[in-house]
Predicted model as a PDB file, atoms N, CA, C, CB and O in Angstrom, pLDDT in the B-factor column:
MODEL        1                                                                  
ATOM      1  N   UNK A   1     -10.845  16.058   0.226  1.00 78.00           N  
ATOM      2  CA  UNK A   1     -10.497  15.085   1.233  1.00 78.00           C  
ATOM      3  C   UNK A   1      -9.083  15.381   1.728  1.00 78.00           C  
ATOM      4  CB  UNK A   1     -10.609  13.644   0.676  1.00 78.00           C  
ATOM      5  O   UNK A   1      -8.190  15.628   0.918  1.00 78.00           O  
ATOM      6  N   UNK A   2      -8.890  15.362   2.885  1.00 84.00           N  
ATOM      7  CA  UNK A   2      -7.949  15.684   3.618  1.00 84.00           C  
ATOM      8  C   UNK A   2      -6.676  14.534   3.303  1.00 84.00           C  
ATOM      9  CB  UNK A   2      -8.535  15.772   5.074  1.00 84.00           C  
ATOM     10  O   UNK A   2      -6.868  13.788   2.343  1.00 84.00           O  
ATOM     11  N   UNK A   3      -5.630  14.405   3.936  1.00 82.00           N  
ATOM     12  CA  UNK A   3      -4.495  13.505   3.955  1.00 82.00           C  
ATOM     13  C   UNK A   3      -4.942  12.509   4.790  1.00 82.00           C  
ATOM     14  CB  UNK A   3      -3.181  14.089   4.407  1.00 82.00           C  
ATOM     15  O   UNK A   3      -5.133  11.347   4.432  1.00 82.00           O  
ATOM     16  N   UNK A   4      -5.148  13.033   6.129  1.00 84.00           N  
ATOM     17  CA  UNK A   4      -5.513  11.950   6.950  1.00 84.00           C  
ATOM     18  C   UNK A   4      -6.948  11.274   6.908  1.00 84.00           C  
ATOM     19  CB  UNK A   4      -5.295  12.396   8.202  1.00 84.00           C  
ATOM     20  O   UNK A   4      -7.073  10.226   7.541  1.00 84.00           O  
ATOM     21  N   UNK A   5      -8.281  11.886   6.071  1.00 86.00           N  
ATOM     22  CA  UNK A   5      -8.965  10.997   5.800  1.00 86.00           C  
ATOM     23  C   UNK A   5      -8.737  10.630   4.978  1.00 86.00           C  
ATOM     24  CB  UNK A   5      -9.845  11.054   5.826  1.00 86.00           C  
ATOM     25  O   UNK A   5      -9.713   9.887   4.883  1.00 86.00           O  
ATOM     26  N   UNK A   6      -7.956  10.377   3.728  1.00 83.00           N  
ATOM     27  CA  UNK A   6      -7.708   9.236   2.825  1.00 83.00           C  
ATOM     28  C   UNK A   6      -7.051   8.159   3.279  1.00 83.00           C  
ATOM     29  CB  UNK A   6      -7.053   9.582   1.785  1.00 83.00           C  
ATOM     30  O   UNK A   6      -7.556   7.075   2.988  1.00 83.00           O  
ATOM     31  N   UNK A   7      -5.746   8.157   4.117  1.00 85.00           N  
ATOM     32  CA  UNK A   7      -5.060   7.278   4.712  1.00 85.00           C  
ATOM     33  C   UNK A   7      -6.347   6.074   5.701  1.00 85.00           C  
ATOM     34  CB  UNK A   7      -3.886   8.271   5.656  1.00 85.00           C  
ATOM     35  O   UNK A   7      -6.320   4.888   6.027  1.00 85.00           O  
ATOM     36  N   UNK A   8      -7.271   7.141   5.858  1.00 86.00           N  
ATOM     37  CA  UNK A   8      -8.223   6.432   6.434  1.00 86.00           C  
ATOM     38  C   UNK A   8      -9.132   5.359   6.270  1.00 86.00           C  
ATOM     39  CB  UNK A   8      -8.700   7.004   6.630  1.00 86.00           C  
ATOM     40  O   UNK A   8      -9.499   4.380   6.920  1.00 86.00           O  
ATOM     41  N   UNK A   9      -9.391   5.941   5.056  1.00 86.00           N  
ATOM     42  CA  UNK A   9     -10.144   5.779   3.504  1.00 86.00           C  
ATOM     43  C   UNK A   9      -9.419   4.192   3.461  1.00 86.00           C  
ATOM     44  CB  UNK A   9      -9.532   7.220   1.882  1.00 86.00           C  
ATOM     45  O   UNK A   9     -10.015   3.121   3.576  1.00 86.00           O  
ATOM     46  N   UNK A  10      -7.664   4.456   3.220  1.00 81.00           N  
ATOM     47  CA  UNK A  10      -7.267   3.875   2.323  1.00 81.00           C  
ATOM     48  C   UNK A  10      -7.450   2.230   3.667  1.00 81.00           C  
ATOM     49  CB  UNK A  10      -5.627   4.651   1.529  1.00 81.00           C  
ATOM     50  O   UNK A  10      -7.580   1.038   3.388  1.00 81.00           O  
ATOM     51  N   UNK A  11      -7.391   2.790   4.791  1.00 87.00           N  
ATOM     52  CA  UNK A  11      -6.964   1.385   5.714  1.00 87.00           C  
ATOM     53  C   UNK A  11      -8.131   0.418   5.609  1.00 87.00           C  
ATOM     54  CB  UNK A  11      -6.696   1.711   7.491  1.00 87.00           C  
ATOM     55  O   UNK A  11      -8.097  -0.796   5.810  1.00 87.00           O  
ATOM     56  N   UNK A  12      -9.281   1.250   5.221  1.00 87.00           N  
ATOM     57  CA  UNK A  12     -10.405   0.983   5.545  1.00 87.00           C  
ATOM     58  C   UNK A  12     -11.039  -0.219   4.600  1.00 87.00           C  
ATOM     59  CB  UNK A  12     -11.075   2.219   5.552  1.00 87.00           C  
ATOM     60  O   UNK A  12     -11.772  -1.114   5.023  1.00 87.00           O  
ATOM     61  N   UNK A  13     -10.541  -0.025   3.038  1.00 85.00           N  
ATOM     62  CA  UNK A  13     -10.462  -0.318   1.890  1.00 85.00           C  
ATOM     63  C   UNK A  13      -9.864  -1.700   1.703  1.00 85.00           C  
ATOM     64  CB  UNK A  13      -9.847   0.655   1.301  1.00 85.00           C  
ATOM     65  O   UNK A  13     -10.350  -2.725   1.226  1.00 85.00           O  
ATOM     66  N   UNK A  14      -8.473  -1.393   2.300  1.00 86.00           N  
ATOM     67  CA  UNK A  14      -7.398  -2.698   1.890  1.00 86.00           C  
ATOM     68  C   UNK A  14      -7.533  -3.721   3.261  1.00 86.00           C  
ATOM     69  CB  UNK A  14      -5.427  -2.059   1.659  1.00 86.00           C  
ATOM     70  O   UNK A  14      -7.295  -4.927   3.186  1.00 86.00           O  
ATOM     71  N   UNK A  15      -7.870  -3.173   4.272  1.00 88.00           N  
ATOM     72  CA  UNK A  15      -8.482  -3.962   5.527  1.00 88.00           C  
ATOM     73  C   UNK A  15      -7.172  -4.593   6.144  1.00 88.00           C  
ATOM     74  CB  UNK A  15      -9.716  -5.247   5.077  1.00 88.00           C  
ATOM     75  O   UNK A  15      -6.216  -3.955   6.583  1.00 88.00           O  
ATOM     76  N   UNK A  16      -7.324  -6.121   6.089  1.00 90.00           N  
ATOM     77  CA  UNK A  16      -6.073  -7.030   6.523  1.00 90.00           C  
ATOM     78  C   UNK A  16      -5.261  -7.442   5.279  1.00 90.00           C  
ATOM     79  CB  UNK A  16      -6.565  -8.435   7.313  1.00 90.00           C  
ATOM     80  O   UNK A  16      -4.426  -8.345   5.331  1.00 90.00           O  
ATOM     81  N   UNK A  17      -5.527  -6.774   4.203  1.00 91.00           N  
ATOM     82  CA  UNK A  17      -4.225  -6.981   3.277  1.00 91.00           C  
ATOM     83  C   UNK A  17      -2.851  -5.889   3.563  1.00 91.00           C  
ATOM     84  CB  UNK A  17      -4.782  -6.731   1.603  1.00 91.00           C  
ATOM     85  O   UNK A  17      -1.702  -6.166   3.219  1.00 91.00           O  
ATOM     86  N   UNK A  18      -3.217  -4.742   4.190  1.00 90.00           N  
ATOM     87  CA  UNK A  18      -2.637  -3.859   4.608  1.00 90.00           C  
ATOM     88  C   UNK A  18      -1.397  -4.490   5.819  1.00 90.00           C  
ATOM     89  CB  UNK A  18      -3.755  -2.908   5.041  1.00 90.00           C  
ATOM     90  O   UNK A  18      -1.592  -4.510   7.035  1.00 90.00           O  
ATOM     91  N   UNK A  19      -0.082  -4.988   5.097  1.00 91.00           N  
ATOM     92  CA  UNK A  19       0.859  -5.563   6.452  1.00 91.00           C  
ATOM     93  C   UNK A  19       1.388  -4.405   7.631  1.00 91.00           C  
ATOM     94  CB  UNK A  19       2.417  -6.288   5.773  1.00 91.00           C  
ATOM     95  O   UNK A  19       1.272  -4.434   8.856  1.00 91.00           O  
ATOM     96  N   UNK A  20       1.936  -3.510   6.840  1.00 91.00           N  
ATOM     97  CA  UNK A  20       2.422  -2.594   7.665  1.00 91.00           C  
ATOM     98  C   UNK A  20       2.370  -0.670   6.851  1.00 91.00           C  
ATOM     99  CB  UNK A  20       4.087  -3.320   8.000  1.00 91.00           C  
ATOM    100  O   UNK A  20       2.694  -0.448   5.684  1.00 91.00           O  
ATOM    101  N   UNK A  21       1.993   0.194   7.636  1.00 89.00           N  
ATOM    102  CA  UNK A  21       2.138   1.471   7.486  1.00 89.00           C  
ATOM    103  C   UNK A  21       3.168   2.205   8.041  1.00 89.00           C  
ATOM    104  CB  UNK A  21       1.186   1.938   7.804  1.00 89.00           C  
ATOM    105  O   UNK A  21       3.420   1.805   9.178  1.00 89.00           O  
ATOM    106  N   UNK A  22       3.944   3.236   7.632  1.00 90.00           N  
ATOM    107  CA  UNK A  22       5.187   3.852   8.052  1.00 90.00           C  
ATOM    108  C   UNK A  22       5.508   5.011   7.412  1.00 90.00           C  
ATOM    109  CB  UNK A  22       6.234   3.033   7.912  1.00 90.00           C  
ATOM    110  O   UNK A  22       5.558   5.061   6.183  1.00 90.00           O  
ATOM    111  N   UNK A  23       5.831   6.376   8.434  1.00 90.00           N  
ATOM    112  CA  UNK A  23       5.372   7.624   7.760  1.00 90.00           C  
ATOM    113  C   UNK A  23       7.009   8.190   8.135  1.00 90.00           C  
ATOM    114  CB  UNK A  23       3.730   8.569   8.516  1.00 90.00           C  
ATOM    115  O   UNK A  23       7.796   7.564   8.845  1.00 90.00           O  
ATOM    116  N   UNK A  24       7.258   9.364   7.549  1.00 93.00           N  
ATOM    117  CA  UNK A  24       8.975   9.395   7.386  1.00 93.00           C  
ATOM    118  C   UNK A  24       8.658  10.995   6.366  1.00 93.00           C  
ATOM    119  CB  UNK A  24       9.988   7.497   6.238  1.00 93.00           C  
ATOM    120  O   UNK A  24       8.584  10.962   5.138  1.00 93.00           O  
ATOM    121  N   UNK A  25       8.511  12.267   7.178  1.00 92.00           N  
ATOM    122  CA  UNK A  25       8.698  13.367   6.552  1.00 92.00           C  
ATOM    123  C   UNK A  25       7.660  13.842   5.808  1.00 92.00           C  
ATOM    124  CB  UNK A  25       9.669  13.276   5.880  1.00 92.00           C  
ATOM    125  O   UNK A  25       7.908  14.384   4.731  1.00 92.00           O  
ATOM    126  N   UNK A  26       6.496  13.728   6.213  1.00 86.00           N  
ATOM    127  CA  UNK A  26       5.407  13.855   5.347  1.00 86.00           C  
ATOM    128  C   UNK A  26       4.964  12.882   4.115  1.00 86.00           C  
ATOM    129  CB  UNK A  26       5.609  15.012   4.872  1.00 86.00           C  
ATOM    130  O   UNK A  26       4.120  13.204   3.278  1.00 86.00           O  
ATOM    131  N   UNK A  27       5.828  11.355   4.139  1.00 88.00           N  
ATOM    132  CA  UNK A  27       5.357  10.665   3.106  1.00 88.00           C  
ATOM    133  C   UNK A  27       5.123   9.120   3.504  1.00 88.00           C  
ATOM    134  CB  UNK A  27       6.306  10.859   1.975  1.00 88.00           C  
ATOM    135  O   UNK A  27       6.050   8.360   3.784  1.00 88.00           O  
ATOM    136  N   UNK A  28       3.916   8.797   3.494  1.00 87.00           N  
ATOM    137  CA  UNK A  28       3.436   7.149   3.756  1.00 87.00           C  
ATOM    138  C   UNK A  28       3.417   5.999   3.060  1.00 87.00           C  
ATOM    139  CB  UNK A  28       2.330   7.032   3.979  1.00 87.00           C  
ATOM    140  O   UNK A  28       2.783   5.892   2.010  1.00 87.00           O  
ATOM    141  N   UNK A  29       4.233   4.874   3.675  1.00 87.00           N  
ATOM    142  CA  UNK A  29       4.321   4.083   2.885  1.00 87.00           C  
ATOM    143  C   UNK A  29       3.827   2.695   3.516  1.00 87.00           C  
ATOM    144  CB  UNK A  29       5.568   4.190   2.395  1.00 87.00           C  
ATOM    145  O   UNK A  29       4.142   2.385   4.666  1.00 87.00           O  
ATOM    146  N   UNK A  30       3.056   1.896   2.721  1.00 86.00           N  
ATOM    147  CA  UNK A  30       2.208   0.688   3.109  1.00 86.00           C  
ATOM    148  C   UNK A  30       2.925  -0.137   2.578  1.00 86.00           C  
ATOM    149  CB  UNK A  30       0.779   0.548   2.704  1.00 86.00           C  
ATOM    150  O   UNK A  30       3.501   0.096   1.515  1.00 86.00           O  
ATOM    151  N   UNK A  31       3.027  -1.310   3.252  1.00 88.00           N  
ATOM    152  CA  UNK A  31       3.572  -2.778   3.062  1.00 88.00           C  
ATOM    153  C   UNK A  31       2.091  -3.560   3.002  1.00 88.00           C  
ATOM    154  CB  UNK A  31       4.718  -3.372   4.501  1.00 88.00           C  
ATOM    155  O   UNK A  31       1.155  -3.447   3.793  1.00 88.00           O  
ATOM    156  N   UNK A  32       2.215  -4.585   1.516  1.00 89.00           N  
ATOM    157  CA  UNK A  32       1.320  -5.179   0.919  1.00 89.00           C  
ATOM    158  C   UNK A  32       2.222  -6.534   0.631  1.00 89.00           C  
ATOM    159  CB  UNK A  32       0.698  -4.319  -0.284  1.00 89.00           C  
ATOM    160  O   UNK A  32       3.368  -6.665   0.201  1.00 89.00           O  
ATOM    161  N   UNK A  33       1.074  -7.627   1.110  1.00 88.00           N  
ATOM    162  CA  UNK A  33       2.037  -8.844   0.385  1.00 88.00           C  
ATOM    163  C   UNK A  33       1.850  -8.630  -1.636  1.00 88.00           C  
ATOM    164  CB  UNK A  33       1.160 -10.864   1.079  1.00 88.00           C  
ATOM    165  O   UNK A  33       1.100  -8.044  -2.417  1.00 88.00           O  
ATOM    166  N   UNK A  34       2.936  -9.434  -1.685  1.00 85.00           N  
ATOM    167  CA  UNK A  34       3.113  -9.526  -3.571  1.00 85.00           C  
ATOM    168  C   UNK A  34       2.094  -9.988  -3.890  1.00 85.00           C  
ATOM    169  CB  UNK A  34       4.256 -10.482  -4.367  1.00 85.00           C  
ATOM    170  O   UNK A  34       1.421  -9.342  -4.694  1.00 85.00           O  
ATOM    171  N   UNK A  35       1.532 -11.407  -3.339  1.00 92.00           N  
ATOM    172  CA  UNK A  35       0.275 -11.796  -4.386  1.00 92.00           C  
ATOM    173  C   UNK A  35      -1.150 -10.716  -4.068  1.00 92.00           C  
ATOM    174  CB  UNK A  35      -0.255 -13.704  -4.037  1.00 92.00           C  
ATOM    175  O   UNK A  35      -2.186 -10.991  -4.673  1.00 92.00           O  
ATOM    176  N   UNK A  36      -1.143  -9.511  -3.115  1.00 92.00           N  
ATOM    177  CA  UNK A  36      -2.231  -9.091  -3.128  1.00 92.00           C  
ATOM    178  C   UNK A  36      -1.818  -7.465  -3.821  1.00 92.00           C  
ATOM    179  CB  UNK A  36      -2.916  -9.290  -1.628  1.00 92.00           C  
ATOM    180  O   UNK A  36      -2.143  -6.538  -3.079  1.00 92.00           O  
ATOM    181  N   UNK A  37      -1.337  -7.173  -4.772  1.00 90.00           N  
ATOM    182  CA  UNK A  37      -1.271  -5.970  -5.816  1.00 90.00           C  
ATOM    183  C   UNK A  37      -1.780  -6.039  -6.759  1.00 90.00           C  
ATOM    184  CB  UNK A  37      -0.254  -5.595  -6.253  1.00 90.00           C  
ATOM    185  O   UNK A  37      -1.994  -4.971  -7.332  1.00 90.00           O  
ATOM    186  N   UNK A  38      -2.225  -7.276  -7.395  1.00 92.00           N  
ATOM    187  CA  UNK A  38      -3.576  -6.750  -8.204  1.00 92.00           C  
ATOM    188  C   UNK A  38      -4.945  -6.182  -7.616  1.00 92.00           C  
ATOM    189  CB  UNK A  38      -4.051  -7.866  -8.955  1.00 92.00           C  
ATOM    190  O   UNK A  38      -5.560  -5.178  -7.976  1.00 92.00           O  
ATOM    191  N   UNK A  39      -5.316  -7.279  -6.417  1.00 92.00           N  
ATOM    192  CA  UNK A  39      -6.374  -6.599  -5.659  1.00 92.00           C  
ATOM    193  C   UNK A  39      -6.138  -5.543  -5.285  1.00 92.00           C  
ATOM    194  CB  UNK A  39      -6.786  -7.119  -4.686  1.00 92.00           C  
ATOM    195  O   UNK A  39      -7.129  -4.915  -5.658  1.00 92.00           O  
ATOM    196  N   UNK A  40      -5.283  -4.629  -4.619  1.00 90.00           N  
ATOM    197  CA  UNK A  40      -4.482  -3.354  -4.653  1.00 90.00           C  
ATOM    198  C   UNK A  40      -5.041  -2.523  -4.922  1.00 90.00           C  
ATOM    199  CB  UNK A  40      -3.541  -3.215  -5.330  1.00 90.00           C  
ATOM    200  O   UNK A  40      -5.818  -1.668  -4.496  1.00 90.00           O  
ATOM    201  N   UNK A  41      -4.217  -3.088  -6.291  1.00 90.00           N  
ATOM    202  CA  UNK A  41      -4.620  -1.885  -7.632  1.00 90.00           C  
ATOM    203  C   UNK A  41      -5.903  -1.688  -8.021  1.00 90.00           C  
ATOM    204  CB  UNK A  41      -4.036  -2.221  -9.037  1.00 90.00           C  
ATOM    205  O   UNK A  41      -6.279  -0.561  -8.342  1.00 90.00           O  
ATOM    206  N   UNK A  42      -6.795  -2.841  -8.043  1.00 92.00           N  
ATOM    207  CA  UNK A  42      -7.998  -2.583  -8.554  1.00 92.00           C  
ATOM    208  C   UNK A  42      -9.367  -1.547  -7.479  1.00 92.00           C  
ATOM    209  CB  UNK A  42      -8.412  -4.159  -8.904  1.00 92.00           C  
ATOM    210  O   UNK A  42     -10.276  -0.761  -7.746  1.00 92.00           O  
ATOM    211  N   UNK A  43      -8.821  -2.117  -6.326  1.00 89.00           N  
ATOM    212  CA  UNK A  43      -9.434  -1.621  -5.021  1.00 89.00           C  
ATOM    213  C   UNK A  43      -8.924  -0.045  -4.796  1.00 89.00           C  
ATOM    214  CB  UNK A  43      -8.926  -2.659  -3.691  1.00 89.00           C  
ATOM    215  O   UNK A  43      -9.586   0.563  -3.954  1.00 89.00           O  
ATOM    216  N   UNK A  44      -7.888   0.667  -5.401  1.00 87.00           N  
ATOM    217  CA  UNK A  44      -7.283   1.597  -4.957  1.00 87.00           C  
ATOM    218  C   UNK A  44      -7.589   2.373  -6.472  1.00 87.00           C  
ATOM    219  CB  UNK A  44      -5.752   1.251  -4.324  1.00 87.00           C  
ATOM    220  O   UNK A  44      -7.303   3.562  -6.611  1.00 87.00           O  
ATOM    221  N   UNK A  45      -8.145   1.640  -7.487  1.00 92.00           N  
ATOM    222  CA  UNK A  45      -8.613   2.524  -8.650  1.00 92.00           C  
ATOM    223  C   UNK A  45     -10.220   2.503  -8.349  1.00 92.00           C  
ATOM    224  CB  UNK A  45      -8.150   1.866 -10.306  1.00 92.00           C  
ATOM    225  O   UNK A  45     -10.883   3.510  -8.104  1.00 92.00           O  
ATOM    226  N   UNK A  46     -10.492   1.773  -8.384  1.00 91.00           N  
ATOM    227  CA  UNK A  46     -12.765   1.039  -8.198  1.00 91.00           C  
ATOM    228  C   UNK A  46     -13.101   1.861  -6.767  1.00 91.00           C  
ATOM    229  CB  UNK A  46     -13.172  -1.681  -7.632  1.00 91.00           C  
ATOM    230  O   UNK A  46     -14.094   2.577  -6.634  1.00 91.00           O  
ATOM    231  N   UNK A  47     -12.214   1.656  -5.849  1.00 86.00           N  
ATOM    232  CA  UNK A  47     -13.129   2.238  -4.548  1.00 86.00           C  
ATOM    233  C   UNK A  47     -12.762   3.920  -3.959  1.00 86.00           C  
ATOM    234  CB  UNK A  47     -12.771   1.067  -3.107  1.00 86.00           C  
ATOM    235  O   UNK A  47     -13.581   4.639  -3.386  1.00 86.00           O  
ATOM    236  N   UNK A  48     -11.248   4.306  -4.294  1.00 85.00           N  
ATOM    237  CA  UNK A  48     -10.817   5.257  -4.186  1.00 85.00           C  
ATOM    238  C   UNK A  48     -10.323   6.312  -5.187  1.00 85.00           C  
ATOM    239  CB  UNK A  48     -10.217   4.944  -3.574  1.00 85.00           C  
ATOM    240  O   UNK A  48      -9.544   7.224  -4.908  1.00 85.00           O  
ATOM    241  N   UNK A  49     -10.936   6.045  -6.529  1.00 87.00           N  
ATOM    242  CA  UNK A  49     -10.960   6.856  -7.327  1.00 87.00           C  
ATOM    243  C   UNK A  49      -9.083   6.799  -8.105  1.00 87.00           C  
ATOM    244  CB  UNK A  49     -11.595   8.231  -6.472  1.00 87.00           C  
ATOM    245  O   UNK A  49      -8.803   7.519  -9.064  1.00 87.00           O  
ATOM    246  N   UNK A  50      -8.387   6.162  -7.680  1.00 88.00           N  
ATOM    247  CA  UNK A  50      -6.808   6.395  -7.605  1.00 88.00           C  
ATOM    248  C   UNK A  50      -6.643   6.375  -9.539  1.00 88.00           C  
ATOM    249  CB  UNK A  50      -5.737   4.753  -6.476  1.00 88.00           C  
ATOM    250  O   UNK A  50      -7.382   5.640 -10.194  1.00 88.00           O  
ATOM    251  N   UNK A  51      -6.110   6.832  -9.882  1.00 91.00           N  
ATOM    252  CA  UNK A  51      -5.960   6.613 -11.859  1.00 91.00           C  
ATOM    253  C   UNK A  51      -4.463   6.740 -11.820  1.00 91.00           C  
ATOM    254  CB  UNK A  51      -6.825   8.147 -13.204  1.00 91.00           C  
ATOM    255  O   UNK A  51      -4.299   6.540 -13.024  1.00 91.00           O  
ATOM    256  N   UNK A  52      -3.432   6.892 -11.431  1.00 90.00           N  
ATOM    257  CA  UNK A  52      -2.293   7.188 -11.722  1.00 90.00           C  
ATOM    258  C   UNK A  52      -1.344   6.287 -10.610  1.00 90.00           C  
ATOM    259  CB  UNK A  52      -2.199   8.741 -11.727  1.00 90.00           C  
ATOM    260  O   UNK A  52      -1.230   6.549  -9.413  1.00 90.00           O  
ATOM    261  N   UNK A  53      -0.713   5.182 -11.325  1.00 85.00           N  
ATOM    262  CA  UNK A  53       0.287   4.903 -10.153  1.00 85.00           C  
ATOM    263  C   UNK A  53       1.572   5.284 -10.628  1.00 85.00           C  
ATOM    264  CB  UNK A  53       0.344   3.384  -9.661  1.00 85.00           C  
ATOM    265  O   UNK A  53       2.171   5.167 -11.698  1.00 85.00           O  
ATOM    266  N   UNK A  54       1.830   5.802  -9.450  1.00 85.00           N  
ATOM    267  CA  UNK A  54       3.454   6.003  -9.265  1.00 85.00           C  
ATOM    268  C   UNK A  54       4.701   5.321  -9.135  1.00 85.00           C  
ATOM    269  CB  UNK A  54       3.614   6.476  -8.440  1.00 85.00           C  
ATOM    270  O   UNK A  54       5.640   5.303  -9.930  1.00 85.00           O  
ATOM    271  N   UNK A  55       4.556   4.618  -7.740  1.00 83.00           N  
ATOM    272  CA  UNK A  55       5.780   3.247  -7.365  1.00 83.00           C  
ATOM    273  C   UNK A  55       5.625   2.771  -7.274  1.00 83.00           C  
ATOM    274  CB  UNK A  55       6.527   2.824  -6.738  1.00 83.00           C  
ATOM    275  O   UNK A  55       4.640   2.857  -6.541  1.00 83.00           O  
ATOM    276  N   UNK A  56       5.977   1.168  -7.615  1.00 82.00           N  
ATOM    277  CA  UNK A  56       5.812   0.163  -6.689  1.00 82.00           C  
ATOM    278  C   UNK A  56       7.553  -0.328  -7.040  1.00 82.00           C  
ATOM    279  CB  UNK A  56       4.308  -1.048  -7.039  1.00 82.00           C  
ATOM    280  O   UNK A  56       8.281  -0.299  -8.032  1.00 82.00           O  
ATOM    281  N   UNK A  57       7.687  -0.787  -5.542  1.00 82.00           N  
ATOM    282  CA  UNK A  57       9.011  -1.120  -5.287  1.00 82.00           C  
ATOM    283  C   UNK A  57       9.319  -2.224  -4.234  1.00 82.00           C  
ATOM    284  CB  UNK A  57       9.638   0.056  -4.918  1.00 82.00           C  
ATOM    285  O   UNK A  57       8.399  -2.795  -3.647  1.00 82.00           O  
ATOM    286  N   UNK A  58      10.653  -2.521  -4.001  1.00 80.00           N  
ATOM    287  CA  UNK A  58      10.783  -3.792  -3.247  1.00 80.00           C  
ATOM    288  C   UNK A  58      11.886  -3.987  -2.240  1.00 80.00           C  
ATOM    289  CB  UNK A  58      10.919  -4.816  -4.165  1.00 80.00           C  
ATOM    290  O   UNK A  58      12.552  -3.011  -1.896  1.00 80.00           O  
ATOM    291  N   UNK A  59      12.102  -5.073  -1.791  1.00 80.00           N  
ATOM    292  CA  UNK A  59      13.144  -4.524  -0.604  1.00 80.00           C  
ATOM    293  C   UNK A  59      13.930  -6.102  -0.556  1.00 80.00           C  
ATOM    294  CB  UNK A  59      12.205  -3.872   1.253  1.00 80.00           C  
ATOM    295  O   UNK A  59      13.384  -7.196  -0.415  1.00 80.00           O  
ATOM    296  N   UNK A  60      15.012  -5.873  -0.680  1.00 85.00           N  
ATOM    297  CA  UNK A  60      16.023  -7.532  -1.070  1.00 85.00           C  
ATOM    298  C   UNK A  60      16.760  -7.745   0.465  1.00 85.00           C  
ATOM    299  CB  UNK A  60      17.732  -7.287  -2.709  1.00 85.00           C  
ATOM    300  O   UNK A  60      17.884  -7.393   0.822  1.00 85.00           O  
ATOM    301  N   UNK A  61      15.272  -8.737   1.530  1.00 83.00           N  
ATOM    302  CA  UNK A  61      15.739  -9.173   2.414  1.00 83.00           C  
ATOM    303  C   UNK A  61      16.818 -10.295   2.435  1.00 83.00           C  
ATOM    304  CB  UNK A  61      14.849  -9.365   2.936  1.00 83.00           C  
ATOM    305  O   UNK A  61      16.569 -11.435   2.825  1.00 83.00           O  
ATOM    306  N   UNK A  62      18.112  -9.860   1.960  1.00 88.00           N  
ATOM    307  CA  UNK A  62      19.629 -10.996   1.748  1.00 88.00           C  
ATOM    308  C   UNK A  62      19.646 -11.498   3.345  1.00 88.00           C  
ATOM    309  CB  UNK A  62      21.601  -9.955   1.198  1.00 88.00           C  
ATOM    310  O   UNK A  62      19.895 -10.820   4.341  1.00 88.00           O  
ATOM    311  N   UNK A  63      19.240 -13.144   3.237  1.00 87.00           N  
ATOM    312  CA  UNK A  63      19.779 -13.820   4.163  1.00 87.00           C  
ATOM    313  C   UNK A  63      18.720 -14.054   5.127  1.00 87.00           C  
ATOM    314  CB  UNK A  63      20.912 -13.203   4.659  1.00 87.00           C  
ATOM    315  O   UNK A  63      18.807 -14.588   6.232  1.00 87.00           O  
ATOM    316  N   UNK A  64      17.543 -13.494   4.445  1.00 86.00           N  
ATOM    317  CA  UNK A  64      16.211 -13.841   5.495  1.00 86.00           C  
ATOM    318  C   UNK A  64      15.494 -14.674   3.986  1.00 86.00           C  
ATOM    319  CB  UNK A  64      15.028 -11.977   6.406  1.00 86.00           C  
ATOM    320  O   UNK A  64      15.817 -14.807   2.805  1.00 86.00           O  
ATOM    321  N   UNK A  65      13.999 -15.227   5.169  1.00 84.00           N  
ATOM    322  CA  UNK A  65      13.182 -16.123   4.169  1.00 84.00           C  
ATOM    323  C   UNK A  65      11.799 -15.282   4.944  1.00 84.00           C  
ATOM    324  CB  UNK A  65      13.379 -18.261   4.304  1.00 84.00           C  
ATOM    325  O   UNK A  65      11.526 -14.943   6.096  1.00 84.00           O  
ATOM    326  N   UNK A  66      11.071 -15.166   3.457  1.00 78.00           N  
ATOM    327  CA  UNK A  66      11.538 -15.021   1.927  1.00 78.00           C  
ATOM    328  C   UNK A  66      12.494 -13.445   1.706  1.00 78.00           C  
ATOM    329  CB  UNK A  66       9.899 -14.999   0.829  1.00 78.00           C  
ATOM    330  O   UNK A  66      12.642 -12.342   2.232  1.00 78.00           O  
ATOM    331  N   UNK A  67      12.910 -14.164   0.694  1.00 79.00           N  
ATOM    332  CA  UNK A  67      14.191 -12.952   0.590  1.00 79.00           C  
ATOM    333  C   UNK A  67      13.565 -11.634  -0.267  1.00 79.00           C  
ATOM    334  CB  UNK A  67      15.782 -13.654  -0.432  1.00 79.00           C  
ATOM    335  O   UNK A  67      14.241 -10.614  -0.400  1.00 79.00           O  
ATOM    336  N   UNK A  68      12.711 -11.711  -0.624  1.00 72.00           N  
ATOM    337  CA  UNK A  68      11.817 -10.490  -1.398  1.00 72.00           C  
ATOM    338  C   UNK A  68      10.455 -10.212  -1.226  1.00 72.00           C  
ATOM    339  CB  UNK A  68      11.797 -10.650  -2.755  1.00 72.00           C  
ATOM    340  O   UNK A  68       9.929  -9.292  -1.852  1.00 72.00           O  
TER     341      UNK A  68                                                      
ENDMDL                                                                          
END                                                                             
């Protein structure tokens, strides 16, 4: 499977939990709300084969709501 049919794969999968996608040098990164990373995870191991996670990380919006 190619790059761009997994990304495909992957939109296809997470549907409208998927907030935002953003690509930067050959590497893609999806914005997911917090309460939907278990479904995530389970959907991104059960439907796409995924066994290994790598990052998950966060971004400290200071001075906006919600701030994380």
């Amino acid at each position: 499977m190619t790059r761009a049919e997994l990304l495909g794969t992957f939109e296809e999968v997470l549907g409208s939990r998927l907030r935002a996608k953003s690509e930067f040098r050959d590497e893609t990164t999806i914005v997911i709300a917090r309460e939907d990373i278990r479904h995530v995870s389970k959907q991104c191991r059960d439907e796409l084969s995924f066994d290994y996670l790598l990052d998950i990380s966060s971004v400290d919006n200071f001075g906006e709501d919600p701030r994380f």
